[in-house]
Structures are given as C-alpha cells and as structure tokens.
N, C-alpha and C positions, 0 to 999 in steps of 0.2 A: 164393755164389749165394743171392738172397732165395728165401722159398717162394713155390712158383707152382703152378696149376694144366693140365695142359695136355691135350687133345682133337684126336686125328688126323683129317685127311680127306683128300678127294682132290688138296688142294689145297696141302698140308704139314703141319706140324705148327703148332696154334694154342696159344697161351698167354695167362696170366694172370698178370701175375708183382707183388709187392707192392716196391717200390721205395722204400722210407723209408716217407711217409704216405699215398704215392700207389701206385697201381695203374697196370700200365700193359699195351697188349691186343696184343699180338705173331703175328706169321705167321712163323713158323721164326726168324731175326734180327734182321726188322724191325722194327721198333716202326711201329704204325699212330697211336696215340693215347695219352695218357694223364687218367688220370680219377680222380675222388676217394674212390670207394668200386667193393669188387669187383662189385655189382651193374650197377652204371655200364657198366664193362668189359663186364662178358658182354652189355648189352642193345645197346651198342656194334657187337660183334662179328656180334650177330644181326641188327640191322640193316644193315651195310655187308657182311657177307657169307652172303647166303641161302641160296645155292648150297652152301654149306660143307655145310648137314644136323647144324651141331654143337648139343652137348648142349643143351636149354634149361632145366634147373637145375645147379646149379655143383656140388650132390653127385652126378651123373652122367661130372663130369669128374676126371681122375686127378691129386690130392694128390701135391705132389714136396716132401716138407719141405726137402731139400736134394739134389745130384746122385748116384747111386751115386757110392764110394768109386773104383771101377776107372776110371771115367769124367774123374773128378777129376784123376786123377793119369796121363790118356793123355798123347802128348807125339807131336811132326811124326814123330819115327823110330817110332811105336810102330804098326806097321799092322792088327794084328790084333785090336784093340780091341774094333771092333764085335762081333767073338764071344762074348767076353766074358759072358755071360751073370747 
C-alpha cells in the first residue's frame, strides 16, 4: 500500500493516497477523483465535501507511510483484528 494521508469524519474515513505520480482523494474505498499533486486532492475534497469539517492543511491530517504490520497480515478467519491495537 502507497503512503497516504487520512482524516476521520462523520461521514467515514477520507484519504489521500499517492498512486505512482498521481494522487488520488478517497472516502473509505471509494475513489472520488484523481489529481496531479497532493494540493490538488485536499482542495478537491474541501470543495465537494463541506460538510466533512476535514482538515484544511494536509499537516493536520494523519501520515500512514505504510498499513500497521497486524493490519497487513489480517485475513476472512481472523476476527478479532480490530483489537488489535
């Protein structure tokens, strides 16, 4: 998984996720858009969803260089995952 930025609301979880040379602006699985730089993205995001309340500088929002380790490696039988901490 590329690094991505992501920002909770009430609406799910939003992301920013860097996909080769593009960026691309995500609600939980979705893919809403993709755009050429990560400014792009977040001004994207602020515009089509106001109601979010999400960050409006991108150092506000949480750095995921890569997924936790435990995360990576859940699997369909493994249920208690989310505990995980």
């Amino acid at each position: 998984m590329p690094a991505q930025y992501v920002a909770p609301s009430k609406f799910g979880l939003f992301r920013i996720v860097r996909h080769g040379r593009r960026w691309r602006s995500l609600l939980g699985d979705c893919e809403l858009a993709r755009h050429d730089d990560v400014a792009a993205a977040l001004a994207y995001l602020h515009t089509s969803c106001p109601r979010a309340r999400l960050p409006v500088v991108l150092e506000h929002w949480r750095y995921l260089a890569e997924p936790p380790a435990r995360l990576a490696q859940a699997s369909i039988n493994d249920e208690d995952w989310l505990l995980v901490g």
